[in-house]
N, C-alpha and C positions, 0 to 999 in steps of 0.2 A: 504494500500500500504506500502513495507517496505522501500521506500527509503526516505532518510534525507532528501532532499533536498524537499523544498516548491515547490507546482504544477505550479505556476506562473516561477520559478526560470526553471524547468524543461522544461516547455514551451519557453523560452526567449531561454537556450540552445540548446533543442533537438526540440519537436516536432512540434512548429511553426516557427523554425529557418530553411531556407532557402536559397541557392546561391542565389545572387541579380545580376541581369542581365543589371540595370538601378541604378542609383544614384543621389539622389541631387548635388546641387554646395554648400553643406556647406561643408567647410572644414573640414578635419579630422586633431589635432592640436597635435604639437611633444609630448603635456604633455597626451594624449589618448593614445599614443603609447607607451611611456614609462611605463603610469599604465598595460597596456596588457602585456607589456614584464615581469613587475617586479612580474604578476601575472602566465605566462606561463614559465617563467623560471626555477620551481618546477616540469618542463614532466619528469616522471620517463625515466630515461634510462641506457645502461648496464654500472655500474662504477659512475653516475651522469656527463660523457661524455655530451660534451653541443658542438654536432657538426654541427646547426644550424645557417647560414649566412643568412641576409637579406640586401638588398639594398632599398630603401626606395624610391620611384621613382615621386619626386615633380618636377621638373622644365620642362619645355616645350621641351629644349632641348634632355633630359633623355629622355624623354616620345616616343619623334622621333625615338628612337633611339630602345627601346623598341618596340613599334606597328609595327613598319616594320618585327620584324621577328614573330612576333604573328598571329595566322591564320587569314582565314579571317572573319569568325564569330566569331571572339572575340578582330578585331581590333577596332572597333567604341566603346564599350563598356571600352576598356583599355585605349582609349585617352580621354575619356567624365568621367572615376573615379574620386575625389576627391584626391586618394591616392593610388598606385599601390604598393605594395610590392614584389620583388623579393625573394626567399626563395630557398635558396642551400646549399648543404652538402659539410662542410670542410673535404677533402681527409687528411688534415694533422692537424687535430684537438686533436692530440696526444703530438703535441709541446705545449698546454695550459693544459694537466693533470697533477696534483701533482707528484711528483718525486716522492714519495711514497703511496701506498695504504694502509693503518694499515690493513684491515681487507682481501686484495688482496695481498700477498706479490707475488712480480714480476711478476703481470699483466700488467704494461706499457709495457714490453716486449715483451707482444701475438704482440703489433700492429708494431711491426716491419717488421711484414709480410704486403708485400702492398695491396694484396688480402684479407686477413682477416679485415686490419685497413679502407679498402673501403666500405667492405660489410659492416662490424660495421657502419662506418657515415651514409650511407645509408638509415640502418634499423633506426637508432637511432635518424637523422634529421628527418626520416618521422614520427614516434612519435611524435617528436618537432613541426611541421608542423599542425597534429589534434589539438594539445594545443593552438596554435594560433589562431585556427580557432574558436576554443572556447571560448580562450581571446576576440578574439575581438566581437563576439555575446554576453559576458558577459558586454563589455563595452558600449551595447546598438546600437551597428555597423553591417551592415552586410557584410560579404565579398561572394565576388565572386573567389572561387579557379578557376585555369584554368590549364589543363595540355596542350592544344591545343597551341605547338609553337614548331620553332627551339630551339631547350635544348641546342643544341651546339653554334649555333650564341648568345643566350642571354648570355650564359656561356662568351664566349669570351670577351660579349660586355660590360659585369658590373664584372665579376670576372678574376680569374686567373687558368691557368690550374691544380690547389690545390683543383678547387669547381667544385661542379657537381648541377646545375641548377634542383628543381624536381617540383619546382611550382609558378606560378605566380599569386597573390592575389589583385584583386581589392577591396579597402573597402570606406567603405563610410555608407552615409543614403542611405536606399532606394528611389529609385523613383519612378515612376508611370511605373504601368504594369511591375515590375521589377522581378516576380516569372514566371518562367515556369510553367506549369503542373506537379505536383509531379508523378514521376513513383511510382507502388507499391514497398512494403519491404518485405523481405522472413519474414515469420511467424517462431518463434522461433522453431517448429518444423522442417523445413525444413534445420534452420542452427545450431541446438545442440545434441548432442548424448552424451548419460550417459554410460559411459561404467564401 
């Protein structure tokens, strides 16, 4: 096999890694988060642009607040996680890039365009998004992504109209009966063409 990375490590990541649909009650603790951050903060993106927002969803009261606009197959599971992360793209996350690009000369300036500087956050928080997803399978955690909710009421009810809401992450241990059924994956010839 040509890849670096050890079959166990590979397995933890990809192949036995899994949404978790169930969770223990052990805590997931601020210093697990911060190793996932300090390691997913290296997601390649256009510029090194870091247009990623998370809200971080511990308290009972947060949590109310969230589940109510969350569908309904995925309210029980969102209020019983250990730790819920919200995850949104900053529209104005061009007010945090260097004033200058050495190797970009006057690319802060494409984002002055508000249609380009949106689409950019977009593309570039959902990058950021896989990385976490990964961080946190790396740090022995599983999450459960969820696109399944009002995007605008969460939007309103943890950010500002700056952020566009594109996921919400349940993490935690696993629990019991906590994997669906895996769907199959397209066979590398169905999804590559050598042209």
């Amino acid at each position: 096999m040509s890849l670096l990375l050890d079959p166990a490590a590979q397995d933890l990541l990809f192949r036995e890694a899994r949404t978790a649909n169930t969770f223990t009650d052990e805590p997931v603790t601020e210093e697990q988060i911060r190793d996932v951050y300090d390691l997913v903060k290296y997601a390649p993106t256009s510029m090194n642009m870091q247009p990623l927002r998370v809200v971080l969803v511990r308290s009972a009261e947060a949590r109310e607040r969230l589940v109510q606009h969350m569908s309904p197959g995925n309210q029980k599971k969102t209020s019983t996680a250990p730790l819920t992360a919200v995850l949104a793209a900053d529209l104005e996350f061009h007010e945090e890039l260097p004033t200058q690009f050495p190797h970009f000369p006057g690319a802060k300036d494409a984002y002055a365009d508000p249609t380009y500087r949106e689409n950019s956050a977009l593309l570039n928080a959902a990058i950021q998004v896989g990385y976490v997803i990964l961080g946190i399978r790396a740090a022995g955690l599983a999450a459960g992504p969820m696109t399944g909710f009002d995007a605008a009421a969460v939007t309103k009810e943890f950010f500002d109209e700056a952020h566009k809401v594109l996921v919400v992450v349940n993490i935690g241990k696993p629990g019991p009966d906590a994997w669906m059924a895996r769907n199959p994956r397209l066979g590398y010839d169905e999804v590559i063409t050598t042209v």
